[in-house]
mmJSON file of the N, C-alpha and C atoms, coordinates in Angstrom:
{"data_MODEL":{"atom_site":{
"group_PDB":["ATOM","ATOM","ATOM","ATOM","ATOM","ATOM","ATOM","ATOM","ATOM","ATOM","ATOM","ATOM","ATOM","ATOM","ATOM","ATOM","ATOM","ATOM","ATOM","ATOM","ATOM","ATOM","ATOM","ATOM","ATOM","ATOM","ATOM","ATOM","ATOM","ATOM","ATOM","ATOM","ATOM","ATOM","ATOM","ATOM","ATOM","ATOM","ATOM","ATOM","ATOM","ATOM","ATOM","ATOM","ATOM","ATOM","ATOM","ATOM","ATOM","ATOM","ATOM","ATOM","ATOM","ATOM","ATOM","ATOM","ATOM","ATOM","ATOM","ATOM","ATOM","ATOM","ATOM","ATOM","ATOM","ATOM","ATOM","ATOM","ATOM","ATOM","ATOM","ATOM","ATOM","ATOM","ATOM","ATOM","ATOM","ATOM","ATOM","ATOM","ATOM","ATOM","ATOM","ATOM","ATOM","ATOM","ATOM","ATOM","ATOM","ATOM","ATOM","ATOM","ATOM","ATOM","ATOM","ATOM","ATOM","ATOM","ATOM","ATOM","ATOM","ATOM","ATOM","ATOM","ATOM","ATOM","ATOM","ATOM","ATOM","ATOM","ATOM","ATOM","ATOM","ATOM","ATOM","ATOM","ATOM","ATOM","ATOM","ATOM","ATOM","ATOM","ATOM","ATOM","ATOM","ATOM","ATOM","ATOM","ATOM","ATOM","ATOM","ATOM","ATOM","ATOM","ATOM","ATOM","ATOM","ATOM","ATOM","ATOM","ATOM","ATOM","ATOM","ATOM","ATOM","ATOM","ATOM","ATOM","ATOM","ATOM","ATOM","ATOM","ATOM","ATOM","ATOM","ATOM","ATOM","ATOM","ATOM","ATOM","ATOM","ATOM","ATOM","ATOM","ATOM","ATOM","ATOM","ATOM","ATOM","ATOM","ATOM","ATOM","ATOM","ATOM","ATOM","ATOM","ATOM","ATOM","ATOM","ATOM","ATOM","ATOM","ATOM","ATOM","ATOM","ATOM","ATOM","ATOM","ATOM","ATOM","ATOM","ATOM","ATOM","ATOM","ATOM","ATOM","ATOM","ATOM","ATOM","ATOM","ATOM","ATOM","ATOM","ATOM","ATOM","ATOM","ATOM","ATOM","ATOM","ATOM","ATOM","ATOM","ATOM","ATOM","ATOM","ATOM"],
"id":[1,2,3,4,5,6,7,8,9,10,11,12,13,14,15,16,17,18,19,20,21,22,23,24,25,26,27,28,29,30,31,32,33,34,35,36,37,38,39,40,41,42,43,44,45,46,47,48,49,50,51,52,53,54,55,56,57,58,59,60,61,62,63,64,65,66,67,68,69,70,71,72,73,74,75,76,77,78,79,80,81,82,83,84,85,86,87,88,89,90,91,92,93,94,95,96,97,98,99,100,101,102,103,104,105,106,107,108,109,110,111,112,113,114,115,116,117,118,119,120,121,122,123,124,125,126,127,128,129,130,131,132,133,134,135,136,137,138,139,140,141,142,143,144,145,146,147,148,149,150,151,152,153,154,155,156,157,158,159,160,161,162,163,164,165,166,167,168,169,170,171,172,173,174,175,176,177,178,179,180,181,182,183,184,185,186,187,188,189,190,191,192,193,194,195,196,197,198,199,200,201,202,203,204,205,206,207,208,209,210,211,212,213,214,215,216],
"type_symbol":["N","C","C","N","C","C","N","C","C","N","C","C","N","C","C","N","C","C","N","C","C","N","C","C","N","C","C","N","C","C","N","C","C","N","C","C","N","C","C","N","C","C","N","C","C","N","C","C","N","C","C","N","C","C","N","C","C","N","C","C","N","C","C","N","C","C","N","C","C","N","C","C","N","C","C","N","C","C","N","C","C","N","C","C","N","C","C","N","C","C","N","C","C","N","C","C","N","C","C","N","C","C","N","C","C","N","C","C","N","C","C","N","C","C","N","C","C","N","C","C","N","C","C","N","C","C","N","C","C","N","C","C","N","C","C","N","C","C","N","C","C","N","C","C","N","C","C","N","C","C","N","C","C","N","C","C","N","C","C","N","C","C","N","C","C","N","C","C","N","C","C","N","C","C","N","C","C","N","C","C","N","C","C","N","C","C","N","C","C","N","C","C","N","C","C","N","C","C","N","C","C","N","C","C","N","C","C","N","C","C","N","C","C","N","C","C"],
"label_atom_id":["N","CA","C","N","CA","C","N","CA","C","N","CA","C","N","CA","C","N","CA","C","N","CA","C","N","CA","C","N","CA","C","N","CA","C","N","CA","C","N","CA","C","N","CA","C","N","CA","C","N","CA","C","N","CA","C","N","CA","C","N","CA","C","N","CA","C","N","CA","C","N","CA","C","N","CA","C","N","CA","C","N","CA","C","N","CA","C","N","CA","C","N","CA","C","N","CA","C","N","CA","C","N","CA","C","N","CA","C","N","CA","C","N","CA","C","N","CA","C","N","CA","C","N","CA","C","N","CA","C","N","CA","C","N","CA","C","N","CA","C","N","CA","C","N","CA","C","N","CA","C","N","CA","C","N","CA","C","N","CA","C","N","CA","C","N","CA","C","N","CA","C","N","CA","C","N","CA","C","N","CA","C","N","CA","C","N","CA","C","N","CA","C","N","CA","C","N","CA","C","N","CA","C","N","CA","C","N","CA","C","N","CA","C","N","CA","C","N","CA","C","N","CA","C","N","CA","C","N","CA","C","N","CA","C","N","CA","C","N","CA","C","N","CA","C","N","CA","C","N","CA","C"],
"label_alt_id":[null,null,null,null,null,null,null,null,null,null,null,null,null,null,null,null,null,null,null,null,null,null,null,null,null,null,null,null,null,null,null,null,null,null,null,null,null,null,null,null,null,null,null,null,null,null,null,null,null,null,null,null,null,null,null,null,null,null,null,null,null,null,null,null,null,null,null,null,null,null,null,null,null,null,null,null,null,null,null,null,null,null,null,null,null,null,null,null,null,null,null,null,null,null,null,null,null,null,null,null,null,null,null,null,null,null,null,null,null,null,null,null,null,null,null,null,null,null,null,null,null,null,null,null,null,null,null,null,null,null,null,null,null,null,null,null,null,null,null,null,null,null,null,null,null,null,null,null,null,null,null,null,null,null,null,null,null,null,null,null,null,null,null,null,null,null,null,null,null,null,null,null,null,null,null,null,null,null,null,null,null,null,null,null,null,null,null,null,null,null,null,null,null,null,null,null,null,null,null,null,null,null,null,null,null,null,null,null,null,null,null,null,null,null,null,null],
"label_comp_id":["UNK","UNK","UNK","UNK","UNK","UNK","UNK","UNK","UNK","UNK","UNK","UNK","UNK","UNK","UNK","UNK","UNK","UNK","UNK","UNK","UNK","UNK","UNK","UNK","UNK","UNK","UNK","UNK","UNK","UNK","UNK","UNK","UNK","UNK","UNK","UNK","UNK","UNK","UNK","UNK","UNK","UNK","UNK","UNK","UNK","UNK","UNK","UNK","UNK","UNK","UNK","UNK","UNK","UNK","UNK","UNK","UNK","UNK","UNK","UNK","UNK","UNK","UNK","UNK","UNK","UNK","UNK","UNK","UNK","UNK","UNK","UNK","UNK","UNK","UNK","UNK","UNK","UNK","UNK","UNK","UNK","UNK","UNK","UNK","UNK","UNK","UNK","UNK","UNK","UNK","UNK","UNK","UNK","UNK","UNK","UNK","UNK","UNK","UNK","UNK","UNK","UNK","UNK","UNK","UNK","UNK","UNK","UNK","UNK","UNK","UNK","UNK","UNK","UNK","UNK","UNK","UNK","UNK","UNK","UNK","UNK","UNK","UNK","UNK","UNK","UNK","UNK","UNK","UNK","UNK","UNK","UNK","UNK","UNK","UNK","UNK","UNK","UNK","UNK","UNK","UNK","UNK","UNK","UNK","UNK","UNK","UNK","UNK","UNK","UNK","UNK","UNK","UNK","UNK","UNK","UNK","UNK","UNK","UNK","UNK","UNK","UNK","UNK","UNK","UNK","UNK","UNK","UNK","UNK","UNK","UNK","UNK","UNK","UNK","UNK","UNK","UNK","UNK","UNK","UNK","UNK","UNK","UNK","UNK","UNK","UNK","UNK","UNK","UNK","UNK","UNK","UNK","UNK","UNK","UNK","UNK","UNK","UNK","UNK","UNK","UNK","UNK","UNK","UNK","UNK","UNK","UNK","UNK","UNK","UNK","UNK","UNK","UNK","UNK","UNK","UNK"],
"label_asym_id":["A","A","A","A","A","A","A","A","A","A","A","A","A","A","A","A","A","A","A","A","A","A","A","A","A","A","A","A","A","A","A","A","A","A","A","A","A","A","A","A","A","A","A","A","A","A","A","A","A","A","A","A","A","A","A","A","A","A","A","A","A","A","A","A","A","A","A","A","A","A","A","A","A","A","A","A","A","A","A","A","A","A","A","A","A","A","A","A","A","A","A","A","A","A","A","A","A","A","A","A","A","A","A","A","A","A","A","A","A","A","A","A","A","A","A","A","A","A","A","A","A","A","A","A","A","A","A","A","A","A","A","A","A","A","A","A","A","A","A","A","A","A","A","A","A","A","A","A","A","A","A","A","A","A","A","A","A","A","A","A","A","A","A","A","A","A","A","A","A","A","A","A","A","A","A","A","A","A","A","A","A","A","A","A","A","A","A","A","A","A","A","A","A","A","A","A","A","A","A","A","A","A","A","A","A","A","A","A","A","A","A","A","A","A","A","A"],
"label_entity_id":["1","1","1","1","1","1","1","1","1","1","1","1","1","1","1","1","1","1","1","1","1","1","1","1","1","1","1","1","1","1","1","1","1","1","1","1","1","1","1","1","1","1","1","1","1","1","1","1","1","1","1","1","1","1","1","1","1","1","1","1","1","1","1","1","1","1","1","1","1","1","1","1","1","1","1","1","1","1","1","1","1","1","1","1","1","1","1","1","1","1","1","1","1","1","1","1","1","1","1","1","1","1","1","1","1","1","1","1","1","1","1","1","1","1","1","1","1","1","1","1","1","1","1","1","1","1","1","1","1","1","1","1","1","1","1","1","1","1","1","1","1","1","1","1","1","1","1","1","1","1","1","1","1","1","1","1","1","1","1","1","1","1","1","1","1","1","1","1","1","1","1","1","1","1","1","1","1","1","1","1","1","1","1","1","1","1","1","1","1","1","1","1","1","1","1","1","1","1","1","1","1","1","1","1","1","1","1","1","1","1","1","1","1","1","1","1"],
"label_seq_id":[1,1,1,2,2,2,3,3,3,4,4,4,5,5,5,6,6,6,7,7,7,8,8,8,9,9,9,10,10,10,11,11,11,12,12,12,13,13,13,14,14,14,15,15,15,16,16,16,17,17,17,18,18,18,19,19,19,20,20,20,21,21,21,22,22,22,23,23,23,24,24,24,25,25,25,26,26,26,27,27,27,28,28,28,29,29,29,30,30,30,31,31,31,32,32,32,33,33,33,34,34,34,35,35,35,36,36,36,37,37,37,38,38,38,39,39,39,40,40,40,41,41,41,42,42,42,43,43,43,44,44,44,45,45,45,46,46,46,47,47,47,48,48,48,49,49,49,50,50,50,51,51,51,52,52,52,53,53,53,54,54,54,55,55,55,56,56,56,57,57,57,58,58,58,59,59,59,60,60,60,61,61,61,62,62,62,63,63,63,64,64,64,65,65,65,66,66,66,67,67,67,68,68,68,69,69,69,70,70,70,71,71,71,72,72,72],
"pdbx_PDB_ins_code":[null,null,null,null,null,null,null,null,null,null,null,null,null,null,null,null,null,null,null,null,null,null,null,null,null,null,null,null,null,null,null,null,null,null,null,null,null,null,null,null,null,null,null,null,null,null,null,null,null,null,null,null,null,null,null,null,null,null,null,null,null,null,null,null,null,null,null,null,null,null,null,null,null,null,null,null,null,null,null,null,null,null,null,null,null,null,null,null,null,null,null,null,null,null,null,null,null,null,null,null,null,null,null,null,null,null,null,null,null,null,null,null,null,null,null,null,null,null,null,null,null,null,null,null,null,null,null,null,null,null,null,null,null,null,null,null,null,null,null,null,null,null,null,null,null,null,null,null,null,null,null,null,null,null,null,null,null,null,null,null,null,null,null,null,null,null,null,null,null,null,null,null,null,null,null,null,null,null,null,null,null,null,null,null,null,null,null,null,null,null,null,null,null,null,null,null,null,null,null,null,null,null,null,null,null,null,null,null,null,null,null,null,null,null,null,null],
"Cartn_x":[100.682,100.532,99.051,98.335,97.245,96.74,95.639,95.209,95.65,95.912,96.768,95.64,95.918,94.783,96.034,95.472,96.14,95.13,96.571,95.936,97.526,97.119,97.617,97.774,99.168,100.204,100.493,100.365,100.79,101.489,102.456,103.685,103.88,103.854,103.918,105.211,106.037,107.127,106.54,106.849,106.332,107.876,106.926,107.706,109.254,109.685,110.591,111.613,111.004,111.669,111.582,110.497,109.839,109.049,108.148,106.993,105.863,104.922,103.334,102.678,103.295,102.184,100.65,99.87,98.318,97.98,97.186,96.702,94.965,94.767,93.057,92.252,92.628,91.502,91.15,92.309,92.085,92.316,92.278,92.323,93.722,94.72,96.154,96.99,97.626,98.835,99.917,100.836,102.102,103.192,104.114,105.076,106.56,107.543,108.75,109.837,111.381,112.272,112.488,112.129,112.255,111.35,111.249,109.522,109.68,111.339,111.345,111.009,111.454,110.899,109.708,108.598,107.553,106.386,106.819,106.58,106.554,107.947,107.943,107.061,106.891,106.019,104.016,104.15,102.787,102.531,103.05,103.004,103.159,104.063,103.835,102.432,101.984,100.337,99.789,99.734,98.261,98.29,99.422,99.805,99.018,98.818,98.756,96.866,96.582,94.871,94.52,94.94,94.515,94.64,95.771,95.795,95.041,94.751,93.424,92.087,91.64,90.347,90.099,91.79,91.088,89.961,89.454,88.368,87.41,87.075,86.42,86.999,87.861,88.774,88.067,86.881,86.818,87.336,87.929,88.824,87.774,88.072,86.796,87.584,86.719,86.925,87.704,88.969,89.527,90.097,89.778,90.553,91.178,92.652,93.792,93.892,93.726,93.921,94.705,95.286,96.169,96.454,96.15,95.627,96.672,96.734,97.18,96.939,97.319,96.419,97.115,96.811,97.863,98.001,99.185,99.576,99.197,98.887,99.042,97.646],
"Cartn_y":[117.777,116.92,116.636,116.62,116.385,114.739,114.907,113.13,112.328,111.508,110.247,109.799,108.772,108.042,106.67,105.499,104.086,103.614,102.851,102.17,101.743,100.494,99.418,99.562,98.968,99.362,97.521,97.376,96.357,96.456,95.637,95.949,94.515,94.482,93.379,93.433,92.938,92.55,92.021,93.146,92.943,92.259,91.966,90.486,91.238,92.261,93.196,93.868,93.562,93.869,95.09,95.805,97.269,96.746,97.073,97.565,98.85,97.748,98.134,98.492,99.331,100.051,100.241,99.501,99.953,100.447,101.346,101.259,101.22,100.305,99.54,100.589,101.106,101.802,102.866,103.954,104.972,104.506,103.952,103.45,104.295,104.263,105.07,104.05,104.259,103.025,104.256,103.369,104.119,103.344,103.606,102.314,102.741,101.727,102.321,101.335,101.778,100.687,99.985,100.032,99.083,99.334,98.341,98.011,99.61,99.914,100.887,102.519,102.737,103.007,103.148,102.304,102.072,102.467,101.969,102.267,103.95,104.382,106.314,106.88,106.138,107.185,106.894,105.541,105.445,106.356,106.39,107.15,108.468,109.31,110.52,110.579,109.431,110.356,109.81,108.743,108.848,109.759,110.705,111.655,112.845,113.68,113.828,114.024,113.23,113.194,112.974,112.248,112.292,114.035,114.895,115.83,116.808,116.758,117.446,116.958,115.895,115.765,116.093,115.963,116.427,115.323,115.929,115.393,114.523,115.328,114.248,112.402,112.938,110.77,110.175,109.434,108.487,106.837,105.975,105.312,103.652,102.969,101.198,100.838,99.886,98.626,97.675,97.134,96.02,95.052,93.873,92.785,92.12,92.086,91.129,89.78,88.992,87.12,86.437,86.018,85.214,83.782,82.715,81.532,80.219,79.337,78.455,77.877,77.601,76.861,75.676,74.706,73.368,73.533,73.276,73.063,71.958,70.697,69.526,68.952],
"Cartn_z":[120.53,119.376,119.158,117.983,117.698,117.705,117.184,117.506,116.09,116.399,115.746,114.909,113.962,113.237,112.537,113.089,112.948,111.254,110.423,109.409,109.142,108.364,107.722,106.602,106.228,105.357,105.052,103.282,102.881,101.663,101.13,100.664,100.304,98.463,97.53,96.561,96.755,95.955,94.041,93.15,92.083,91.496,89.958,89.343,89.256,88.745,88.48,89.763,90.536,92.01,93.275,91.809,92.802,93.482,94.83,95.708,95.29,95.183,95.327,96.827,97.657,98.655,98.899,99.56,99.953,101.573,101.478,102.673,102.436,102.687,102.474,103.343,104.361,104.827,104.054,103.705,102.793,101.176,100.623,99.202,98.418,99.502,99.093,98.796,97.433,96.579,96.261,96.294,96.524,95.7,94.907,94.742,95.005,94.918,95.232,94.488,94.342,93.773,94.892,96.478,97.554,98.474,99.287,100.278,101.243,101.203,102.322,101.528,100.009,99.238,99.248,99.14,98.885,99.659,101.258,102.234,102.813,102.581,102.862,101.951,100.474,99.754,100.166,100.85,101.029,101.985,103.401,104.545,104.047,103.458,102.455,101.92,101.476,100.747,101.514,102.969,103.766,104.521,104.843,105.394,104.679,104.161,103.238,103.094,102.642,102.358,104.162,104.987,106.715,106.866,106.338,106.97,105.848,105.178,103.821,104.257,105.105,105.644,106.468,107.423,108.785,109.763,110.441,111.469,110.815,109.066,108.207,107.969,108.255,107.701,108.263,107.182,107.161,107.075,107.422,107.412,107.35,106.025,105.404,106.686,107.186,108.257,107.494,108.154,107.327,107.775,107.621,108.242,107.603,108.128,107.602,108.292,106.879,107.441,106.725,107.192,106.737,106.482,104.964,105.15,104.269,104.763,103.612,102.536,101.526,100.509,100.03,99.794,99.244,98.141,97.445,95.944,95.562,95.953,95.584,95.089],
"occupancy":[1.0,1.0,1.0,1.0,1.0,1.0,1.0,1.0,1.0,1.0,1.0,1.0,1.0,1.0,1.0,1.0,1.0,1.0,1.0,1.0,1.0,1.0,1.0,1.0,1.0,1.0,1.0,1.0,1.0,1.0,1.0,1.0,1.0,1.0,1.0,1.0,1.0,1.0,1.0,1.0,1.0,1.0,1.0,1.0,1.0,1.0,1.0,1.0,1.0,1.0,1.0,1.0,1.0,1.0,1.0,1.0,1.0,1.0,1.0,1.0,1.0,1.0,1.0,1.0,1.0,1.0,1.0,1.0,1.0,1.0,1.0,1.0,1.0,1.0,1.0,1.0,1.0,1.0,1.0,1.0,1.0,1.0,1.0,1.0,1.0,1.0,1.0,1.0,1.0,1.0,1.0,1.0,1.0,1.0,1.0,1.0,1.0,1.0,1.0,1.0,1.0,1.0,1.0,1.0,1.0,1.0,1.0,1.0,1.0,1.0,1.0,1.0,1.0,1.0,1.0,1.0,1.0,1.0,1.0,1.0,1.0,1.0,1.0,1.0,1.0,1.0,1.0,1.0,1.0,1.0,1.0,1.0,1.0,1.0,1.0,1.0,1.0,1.0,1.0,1.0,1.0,1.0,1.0,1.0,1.0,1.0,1.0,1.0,1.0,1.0,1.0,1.0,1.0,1.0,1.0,1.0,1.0,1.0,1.0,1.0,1.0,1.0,1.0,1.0,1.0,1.0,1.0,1.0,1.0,1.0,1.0,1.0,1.0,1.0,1.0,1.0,1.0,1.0,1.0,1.0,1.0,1.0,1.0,1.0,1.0,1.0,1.0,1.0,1.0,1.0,1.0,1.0,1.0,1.0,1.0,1.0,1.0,1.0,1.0,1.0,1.0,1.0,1.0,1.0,1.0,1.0,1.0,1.0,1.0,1.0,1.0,1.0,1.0,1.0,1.0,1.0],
"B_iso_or_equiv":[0.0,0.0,0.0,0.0,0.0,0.0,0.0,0.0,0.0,0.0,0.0,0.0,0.0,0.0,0.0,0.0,0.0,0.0,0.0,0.0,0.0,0.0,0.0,0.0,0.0,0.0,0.0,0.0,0.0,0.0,0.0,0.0,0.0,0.0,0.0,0.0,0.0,0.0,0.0,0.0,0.0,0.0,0.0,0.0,0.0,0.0,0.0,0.0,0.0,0.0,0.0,0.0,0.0,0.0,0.0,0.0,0.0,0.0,0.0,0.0,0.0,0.0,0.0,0.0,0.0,0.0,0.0,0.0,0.0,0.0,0.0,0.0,0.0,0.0,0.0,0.0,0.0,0.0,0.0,0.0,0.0,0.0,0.0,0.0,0.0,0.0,0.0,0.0,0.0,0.0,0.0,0.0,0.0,0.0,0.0,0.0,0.0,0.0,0.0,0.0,0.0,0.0,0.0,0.0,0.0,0.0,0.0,0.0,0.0,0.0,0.0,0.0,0.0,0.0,0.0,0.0,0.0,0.0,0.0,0.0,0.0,0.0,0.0,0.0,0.0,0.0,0.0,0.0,0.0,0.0,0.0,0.0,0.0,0.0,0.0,0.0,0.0,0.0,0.0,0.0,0.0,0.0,0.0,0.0,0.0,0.0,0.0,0.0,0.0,0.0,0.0,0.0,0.0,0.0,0.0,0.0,0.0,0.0,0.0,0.0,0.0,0.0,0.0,0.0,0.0,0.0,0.0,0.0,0.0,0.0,0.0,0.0,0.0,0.0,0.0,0.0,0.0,0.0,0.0,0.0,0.0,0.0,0.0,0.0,0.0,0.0,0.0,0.0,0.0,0.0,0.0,0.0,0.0,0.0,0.0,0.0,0.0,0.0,0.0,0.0,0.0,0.0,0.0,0.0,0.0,0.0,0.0,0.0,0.0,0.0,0.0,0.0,0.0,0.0,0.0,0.0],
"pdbx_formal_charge":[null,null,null,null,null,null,null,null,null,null,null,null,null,null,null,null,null,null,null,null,null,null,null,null,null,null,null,null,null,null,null,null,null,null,null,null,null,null,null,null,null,null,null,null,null,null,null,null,null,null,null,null,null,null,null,null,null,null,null,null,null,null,null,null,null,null,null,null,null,null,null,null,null,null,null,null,null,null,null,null,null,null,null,null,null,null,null,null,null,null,null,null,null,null,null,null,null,null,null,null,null,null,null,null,null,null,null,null,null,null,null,null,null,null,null,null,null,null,null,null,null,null,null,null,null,null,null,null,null,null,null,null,null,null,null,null,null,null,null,null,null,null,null,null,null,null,null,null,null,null,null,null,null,null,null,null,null,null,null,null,null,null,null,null,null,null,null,null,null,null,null,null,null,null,null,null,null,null,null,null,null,null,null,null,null,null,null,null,null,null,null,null,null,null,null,null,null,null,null,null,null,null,null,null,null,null,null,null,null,null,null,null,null,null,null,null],
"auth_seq_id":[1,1,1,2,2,2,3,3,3,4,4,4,5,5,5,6,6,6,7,7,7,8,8,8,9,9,9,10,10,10,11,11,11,12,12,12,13,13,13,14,14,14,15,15,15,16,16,16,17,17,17,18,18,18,19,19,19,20,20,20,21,21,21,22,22,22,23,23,23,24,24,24,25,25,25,26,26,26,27,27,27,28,28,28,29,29,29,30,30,30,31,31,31,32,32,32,33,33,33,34,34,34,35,35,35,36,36,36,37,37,37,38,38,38,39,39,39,40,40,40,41,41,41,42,42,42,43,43,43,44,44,44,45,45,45,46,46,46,47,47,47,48,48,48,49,49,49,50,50,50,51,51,51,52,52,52,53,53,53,54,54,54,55,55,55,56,56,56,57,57,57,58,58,58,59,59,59,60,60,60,61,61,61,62,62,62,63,63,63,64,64,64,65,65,65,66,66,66,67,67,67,68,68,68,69,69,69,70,70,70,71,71,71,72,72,72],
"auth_comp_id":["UNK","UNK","UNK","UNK","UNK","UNK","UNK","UNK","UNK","UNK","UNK","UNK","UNK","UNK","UNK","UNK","UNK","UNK","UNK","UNK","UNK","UNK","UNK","UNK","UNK","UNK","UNK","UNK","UNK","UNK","UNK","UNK","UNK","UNK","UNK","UNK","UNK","UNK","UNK","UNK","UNK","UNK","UNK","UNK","UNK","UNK","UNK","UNK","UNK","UNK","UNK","UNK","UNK","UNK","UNK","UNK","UNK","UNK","UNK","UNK","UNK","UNK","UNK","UNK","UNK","UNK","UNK","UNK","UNK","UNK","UNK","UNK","UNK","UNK","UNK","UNK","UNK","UNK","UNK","UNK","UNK","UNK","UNK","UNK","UNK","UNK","UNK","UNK","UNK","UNK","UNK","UNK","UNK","UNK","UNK","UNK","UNK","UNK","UNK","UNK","UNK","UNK","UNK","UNK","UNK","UNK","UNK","UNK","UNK","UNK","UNK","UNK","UNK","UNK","UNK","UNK","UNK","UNK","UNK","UNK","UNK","UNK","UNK","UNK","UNK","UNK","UNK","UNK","UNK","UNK","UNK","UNK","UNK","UNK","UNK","UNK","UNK","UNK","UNK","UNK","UNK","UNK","UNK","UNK","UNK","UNK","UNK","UNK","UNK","UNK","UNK","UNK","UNK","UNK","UNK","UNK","UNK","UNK","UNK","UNK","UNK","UNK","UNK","UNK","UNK","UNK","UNK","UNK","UNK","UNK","UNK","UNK","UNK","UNK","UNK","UNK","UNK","UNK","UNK","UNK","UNK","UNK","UNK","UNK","UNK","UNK","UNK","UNK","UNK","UNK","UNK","UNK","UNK","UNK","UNK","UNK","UNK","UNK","UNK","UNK","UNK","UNK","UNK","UNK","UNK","UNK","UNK","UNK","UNK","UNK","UNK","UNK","UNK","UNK","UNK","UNK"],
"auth_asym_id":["A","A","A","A","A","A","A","A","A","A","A","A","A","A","A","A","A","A","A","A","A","A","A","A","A","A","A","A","A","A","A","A","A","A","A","A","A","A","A","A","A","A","A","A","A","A","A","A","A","A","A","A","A","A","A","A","A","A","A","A","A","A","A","A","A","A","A","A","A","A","A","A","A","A","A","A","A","A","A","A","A","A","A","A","A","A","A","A","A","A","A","A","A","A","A","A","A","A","A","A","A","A","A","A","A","A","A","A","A","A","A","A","A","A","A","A","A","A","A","A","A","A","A","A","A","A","A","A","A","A","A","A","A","A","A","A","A","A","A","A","A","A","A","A","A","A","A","A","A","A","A","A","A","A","A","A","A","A","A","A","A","A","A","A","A","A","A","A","A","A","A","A","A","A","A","A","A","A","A","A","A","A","A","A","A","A","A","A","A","A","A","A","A","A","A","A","A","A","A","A","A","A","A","A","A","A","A","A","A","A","A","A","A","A","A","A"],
"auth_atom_id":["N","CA","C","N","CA","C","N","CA","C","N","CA","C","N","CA","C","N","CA","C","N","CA","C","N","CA","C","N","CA","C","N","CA","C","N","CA","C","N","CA","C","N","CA","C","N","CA","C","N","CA","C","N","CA","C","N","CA","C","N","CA","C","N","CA","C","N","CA","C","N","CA","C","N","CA","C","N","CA","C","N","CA","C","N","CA","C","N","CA","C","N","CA","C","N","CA","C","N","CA","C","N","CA","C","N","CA","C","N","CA","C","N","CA","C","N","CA","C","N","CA","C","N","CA","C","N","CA","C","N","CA","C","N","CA","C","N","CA","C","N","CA","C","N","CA","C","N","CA","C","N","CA","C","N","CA","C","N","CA","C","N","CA","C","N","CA","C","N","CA","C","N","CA","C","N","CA","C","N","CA","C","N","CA","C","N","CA","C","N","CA","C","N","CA","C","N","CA","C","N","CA","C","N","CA","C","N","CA","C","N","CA","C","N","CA","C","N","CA","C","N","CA","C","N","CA","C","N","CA","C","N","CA","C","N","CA","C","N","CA","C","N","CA","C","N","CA","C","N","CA","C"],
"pdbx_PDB_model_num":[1,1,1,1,1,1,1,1,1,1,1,1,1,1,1,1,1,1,1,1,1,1,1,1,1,1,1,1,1,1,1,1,1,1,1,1,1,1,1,1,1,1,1,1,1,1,1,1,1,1,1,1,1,1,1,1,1,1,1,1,1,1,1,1,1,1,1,1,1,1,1,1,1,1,1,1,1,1,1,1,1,1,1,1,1,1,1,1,1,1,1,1,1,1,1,1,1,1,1,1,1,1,1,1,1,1,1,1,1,1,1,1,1,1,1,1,1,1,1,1,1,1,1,1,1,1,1,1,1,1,1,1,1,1,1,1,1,1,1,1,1,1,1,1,1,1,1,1,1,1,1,1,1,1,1,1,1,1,1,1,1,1,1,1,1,1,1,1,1,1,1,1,1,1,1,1,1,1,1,1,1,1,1,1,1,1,1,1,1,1,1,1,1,1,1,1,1,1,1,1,1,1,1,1,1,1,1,1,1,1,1,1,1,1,1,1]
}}}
């Protein structure tokens, strides 16, 4: 098996009920009629351009945070 390459997968419930797919490191959007949907077609195209670059993948630094905000 060849060498692996890790990235993050986020997945937004739009107003209509489909999924918006990102993966922030490679700038890959994907959508689907469900998150699991949404999700196979993102992994399909980071799949995809990782294996069209090759050794080149470059992959943005990204940090996920997660925060509260008050309504009131």
């Amino acid at each position: 098996m060849g060498a692996e390459v890790s990235v993050t997968a986020v997945l937004v419930e739009q107003e209509d009920g489909t999924y918006k797919a990102n993966c922030p490191e490679l700038s890959v959007f994907a959508e689907g009629e469900s998150s699991e949907e949404a999700f196979e077609n993102l992994k399909a195209d980071v799949t995809k351009k990782v294996r069209e670059a090759g050794a080149a993948v470059e992959l943005a630094p990204v940090k996920c945070l997660k925060f509260k905000v008050s309504v009131d």
